[in-house]
Backbone as XML, in Angstrom:
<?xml version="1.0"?>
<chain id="A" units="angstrom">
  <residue number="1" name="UNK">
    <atom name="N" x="0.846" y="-1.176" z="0.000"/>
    <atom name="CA" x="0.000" y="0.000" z="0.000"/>
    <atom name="C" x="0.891" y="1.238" z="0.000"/>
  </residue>
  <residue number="2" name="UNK">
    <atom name="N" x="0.486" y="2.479" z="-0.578"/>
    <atom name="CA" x="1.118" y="3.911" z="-0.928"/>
    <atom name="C" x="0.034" y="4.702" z="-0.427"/>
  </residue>
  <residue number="3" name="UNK">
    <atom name="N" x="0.689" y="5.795" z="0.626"/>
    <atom name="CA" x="0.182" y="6.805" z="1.278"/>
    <atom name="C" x="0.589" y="8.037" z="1.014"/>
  </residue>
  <residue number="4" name="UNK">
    <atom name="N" x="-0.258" y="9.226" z="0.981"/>
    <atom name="CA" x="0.823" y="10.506" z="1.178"/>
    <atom name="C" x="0.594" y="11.046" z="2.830"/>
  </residue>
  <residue number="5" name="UNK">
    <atom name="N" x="1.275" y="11.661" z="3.360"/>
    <atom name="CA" x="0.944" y="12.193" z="4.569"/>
    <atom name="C" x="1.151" y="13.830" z="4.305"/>
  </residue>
  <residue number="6" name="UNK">
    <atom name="N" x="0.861" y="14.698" z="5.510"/>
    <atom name="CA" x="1.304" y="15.773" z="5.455"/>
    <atom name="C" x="2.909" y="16.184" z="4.817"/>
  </residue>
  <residue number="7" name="UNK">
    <atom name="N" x="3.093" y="17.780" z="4.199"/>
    <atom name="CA" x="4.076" y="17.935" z="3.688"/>
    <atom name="C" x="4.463" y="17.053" z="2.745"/>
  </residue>
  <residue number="8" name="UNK">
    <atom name="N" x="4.170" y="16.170" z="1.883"/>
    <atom name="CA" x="4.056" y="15.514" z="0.980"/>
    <atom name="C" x="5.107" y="14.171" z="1.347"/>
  </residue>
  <residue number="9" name="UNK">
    <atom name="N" x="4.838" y="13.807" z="2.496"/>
    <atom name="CA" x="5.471" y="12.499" z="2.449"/>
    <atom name="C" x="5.221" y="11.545" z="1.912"/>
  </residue>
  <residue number="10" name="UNK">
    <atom name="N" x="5.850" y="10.581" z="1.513"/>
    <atom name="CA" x="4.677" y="9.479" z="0.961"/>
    <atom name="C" x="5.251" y="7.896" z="1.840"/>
  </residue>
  <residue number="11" name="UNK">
    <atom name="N" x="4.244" y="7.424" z="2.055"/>
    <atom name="CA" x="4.161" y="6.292" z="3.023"/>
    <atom name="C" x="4.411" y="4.883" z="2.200"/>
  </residue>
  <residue number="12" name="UNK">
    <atom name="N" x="5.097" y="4.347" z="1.873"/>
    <atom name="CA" x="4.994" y="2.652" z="1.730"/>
    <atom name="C" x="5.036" y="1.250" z="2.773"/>
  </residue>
  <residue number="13" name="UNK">
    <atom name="N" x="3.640" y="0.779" z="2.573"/>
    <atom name="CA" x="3.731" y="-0.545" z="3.976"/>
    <atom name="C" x="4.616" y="-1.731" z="2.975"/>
  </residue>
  <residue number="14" name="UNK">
    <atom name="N" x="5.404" y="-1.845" z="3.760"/>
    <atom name="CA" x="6.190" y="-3.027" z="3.518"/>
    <atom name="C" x="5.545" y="-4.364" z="3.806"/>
  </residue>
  <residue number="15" name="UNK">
    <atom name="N" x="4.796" y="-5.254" z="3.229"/>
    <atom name="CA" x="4.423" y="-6.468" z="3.724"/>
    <atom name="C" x="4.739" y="-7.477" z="3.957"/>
  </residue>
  <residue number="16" name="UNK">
    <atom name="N" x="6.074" y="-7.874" z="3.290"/>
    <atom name="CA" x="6.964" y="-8.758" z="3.204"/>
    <atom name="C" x="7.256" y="-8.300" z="4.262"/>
  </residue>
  <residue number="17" name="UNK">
    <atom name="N" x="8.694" y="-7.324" z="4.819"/>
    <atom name="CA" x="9.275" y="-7.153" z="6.431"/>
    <atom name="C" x="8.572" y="-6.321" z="7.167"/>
  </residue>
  <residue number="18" name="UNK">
    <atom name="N" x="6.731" y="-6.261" z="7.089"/>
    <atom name="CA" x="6.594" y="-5.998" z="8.273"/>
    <atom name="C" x="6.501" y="-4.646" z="8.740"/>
  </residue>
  <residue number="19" name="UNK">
    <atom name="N" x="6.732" y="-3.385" z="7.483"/>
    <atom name="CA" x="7.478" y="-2.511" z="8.172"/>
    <atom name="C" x="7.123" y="-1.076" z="7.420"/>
  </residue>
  <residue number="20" name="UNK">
    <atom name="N" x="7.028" y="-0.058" z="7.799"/>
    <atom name="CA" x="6.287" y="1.257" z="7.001"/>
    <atom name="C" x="7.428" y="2.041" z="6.782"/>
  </residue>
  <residue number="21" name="UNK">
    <atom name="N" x="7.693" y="2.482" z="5.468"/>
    <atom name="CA" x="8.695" y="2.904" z="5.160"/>
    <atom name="C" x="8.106" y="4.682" z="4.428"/>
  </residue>
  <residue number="22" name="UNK">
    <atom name="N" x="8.845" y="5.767" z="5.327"/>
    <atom name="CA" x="9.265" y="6.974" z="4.657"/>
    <atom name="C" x="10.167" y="7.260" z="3.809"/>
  </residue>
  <residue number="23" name="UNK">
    <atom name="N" x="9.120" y="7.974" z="2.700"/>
    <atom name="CA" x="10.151" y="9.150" z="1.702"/>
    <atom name="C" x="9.587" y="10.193" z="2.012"/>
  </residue>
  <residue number="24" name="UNK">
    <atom name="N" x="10.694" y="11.602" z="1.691"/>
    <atom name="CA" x="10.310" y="12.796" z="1.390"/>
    <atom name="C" x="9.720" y="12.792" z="0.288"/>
  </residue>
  <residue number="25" name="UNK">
    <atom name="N" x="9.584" y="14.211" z="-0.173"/>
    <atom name="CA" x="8.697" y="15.013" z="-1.275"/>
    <atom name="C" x="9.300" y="14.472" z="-2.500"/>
  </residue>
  <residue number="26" name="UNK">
    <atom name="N" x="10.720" y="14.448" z="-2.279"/>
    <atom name="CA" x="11.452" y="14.281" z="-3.544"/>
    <atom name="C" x="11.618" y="12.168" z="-4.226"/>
  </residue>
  <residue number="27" name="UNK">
    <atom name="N" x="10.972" y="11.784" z="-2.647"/>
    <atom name="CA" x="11.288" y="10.394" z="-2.995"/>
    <atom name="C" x="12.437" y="9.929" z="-2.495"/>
  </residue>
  <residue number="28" name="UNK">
    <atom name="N" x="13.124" y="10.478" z="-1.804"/>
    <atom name="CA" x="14.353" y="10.066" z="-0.301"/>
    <atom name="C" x="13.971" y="9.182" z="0.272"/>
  </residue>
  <residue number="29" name="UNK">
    <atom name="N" x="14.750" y="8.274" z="0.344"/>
    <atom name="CA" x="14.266" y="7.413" z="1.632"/>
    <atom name="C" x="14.864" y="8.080" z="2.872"/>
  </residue>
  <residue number="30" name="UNK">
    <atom name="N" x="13.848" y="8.295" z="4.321"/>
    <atom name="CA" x="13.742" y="9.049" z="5.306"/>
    <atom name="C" x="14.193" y="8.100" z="6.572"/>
  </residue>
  <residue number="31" name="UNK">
    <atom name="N" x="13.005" y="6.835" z="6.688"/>
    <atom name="CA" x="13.312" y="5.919" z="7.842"/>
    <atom name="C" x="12.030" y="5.073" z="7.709"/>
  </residue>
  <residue number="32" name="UNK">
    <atom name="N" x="12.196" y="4.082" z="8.315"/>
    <atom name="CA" x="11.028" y="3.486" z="8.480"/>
    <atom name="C" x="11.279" y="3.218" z="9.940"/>
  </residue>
  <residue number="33" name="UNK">
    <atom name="N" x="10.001" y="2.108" z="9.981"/>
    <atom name="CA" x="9.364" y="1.661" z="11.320"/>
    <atom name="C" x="8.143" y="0.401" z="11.408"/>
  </residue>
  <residue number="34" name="UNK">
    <atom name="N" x="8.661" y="-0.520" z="12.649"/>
    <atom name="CA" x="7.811" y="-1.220" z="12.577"/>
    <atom name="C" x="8.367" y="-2.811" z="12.834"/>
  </residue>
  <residue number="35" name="UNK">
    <atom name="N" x="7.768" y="-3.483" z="12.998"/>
    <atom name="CA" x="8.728" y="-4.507" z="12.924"/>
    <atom name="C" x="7.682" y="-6.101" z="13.163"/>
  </residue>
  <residue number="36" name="UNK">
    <atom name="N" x="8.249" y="-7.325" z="12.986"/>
    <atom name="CA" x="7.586" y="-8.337" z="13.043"/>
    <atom name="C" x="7.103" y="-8.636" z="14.546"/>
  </residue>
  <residue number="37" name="UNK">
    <atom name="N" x="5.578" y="-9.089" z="14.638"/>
    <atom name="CA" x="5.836" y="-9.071" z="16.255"/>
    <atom name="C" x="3.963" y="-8.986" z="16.543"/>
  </residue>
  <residue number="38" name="UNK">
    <atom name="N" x="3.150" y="-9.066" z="17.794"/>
    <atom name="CA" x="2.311" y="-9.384" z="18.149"/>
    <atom name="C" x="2.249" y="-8.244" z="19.711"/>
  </residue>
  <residue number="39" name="UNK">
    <atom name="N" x="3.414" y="-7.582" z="19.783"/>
    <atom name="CA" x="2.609" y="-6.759" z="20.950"/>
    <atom name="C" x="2.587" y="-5.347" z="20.017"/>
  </residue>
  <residue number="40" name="UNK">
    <atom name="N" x="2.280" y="-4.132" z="20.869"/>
    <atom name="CA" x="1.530" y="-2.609" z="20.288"/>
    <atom name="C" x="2.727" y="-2.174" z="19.746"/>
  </residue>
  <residue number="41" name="UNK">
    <atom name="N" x="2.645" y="-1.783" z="18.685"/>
    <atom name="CA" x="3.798" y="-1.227" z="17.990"/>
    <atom name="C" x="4.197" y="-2.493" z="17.079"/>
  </residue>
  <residue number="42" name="UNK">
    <atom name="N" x="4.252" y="-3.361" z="17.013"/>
    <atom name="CA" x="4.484" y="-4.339" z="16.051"/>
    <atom name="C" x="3.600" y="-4.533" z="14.762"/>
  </residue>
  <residue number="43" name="UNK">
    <atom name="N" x="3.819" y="-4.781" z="13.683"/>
    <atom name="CA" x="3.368" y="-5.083" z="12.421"/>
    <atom name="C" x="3.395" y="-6.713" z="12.258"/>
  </residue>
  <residue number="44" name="UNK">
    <atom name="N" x="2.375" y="-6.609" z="11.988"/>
    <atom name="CA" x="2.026" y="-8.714" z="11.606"/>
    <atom name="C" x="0.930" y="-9.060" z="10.393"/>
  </residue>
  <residue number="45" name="UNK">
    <atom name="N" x="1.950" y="-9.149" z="9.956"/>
    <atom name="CA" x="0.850" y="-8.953" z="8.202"/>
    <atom name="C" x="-0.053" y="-8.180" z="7.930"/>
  </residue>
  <residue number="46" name="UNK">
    <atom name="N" x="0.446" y="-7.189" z="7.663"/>
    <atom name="CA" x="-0.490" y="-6.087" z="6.796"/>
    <atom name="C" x="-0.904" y="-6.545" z="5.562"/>
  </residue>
  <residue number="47" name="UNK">
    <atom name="N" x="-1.959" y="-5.619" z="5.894"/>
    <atom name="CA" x="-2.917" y="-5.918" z="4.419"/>
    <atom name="C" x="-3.202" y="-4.746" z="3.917"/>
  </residue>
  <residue number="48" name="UNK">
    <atom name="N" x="-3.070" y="-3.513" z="4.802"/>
    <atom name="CA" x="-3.872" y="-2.324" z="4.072"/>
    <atom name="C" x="-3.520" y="-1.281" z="5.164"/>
  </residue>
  <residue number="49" name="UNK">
    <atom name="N" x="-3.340" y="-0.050" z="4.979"/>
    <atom name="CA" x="-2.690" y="1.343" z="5.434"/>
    <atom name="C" x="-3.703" y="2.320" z="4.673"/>
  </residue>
  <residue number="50" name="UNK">
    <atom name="N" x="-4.312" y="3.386" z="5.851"/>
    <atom name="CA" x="-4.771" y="4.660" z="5.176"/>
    <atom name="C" x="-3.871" y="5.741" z="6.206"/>
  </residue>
  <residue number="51" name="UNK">
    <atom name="N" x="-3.800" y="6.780" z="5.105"/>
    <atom name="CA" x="-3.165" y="7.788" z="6.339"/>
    <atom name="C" x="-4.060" y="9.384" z="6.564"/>
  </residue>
  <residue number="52" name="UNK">
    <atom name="N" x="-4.090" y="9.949" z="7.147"/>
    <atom name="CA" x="-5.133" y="10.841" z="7.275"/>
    <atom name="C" x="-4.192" y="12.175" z="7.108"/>
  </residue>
  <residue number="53" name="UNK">
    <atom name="N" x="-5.011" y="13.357" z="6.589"/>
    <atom name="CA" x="-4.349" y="15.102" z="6.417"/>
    <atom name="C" x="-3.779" y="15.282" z="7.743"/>
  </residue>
  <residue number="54" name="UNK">
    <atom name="N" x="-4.017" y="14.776" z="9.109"/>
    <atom name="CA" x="-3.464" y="15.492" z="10.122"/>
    <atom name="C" x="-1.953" y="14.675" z="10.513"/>
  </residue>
  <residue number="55" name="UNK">
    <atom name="N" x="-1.825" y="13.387" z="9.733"/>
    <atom name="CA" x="-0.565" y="12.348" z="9.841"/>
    <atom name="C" x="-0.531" y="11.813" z="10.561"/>
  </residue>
  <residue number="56" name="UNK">
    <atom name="N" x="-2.243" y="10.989" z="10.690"/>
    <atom name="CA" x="-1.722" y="9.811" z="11.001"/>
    <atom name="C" x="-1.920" y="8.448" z="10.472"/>
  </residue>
  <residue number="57" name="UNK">
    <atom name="N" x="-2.216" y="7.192" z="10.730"/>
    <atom name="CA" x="-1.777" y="6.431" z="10.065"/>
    <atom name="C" x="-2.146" y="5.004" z="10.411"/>
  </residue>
  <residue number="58" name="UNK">
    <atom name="N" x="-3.234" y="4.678" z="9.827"/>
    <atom name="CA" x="-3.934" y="3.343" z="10.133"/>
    <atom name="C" x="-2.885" y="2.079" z="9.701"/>
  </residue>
  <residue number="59" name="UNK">
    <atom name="N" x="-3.143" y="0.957" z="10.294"/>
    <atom name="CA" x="-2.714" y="-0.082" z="9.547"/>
    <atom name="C" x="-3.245" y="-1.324" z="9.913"/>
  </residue>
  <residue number="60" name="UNK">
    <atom name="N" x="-3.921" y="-1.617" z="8.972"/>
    <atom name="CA" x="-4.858" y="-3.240" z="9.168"/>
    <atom name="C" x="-3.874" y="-4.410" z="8.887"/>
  </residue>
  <residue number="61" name="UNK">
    <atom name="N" x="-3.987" y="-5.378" z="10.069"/>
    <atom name="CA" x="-3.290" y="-6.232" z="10.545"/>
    <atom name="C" x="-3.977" y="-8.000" z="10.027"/>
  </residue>
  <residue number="62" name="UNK">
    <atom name="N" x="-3.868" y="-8.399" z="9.328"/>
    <atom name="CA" x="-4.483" y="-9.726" z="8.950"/>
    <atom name="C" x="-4.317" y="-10.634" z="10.249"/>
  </residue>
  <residue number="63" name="UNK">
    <atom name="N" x="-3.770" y="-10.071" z="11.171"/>
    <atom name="CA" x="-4.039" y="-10.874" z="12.455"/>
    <atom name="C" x="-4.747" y="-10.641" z="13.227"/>
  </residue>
  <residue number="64" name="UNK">
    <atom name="N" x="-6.148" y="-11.631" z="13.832"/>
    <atom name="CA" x="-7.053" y="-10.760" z="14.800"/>
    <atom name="C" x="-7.811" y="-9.810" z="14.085"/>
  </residue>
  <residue number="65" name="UNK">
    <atom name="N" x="-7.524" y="-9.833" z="12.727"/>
    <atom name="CA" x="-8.183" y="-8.378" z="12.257"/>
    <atom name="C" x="-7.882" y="-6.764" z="12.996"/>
  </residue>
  <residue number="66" name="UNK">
    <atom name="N" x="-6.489" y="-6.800" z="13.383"/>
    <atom name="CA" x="-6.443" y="-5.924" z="14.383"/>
    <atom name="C" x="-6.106" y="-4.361" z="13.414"/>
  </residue>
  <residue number="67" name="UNK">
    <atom name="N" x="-6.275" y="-3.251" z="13.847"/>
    <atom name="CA" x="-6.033" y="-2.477" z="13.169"/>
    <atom name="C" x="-5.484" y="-1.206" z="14.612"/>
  </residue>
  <residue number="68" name="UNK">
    <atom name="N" x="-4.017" y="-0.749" z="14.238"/>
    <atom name="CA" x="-3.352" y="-0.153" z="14.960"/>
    <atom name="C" x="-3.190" y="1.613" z="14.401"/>
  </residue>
  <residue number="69" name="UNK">
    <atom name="N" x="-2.628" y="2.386" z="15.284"/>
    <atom name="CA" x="-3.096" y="4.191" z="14.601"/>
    <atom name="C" x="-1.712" y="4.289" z="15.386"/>
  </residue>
  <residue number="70" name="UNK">
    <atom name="N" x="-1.097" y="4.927" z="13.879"/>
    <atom name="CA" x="0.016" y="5.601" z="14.600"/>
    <atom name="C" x="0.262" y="6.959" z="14.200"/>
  </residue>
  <residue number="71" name="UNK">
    <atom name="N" x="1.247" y="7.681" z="14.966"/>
    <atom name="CA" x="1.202" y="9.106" z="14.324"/>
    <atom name="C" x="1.992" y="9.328" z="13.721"/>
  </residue>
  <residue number="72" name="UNK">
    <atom name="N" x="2.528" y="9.999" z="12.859"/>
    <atom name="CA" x="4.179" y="10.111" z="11.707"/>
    <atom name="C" x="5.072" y="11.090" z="12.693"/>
  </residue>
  <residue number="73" name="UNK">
    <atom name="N" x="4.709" y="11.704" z="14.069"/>
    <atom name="CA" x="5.548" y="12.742" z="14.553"/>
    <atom name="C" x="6.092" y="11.369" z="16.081"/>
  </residue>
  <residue number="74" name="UNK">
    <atom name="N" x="5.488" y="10.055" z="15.784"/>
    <atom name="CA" x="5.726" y="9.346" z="16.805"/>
    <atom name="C" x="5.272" y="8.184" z="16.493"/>
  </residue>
  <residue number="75" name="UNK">
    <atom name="N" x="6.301" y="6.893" z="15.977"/>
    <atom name="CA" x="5.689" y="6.015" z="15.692"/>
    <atom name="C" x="5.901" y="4.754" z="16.776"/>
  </residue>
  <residue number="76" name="UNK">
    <atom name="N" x="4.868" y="5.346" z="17.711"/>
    <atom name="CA" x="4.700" y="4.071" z="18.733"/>
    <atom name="C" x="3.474" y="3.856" z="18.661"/>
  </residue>
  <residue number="77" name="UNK">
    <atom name="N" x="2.561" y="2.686" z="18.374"/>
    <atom name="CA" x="1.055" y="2.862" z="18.403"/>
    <atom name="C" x="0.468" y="3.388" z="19.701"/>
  </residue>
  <residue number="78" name="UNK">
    <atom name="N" x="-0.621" y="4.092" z="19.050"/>
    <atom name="CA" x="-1.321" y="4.456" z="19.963"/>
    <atom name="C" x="-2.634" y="3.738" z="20.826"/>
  </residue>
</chain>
């Protein structure tokens, strides 16, 4: 899945490792986050990411059906 966030970031969920990856405006890679795993803050098979104008940042979890919100100024789930 491809997101933009505020300031024109753009978001890619990594599904293979698990893991949400930042670019800048220009298409930089910035940092990512995220990682394999079953407690808050962990990624476990994604299936699908929306991100919202204020930056933040859903991500549906094919496990449990769980769906976690994180923010782009802090990526620890909330």
């Amino acid at each position: 899945a491809v997101g933009f966030g505020p300031e024109d970031v753009v978001l890619v969920l990594d599904r293979r490792r698990h893991r949400l990856l930042l670019y800048d405006s220009d298409h930089v890679f910035v940092t990512e986050f995220g990682r394999l795993g079953e407690r808050p803050g962990d990624i476990y098979h994604p299936v699908g990411m929306a991100v919202t104008p204020d930056g933040h940042v859903y991500i549906v979890q094919g496990f449990e059906g769980r769906v976690q919100k994180y923010r782009l100024t802090d990526t620890t789930a909330e």
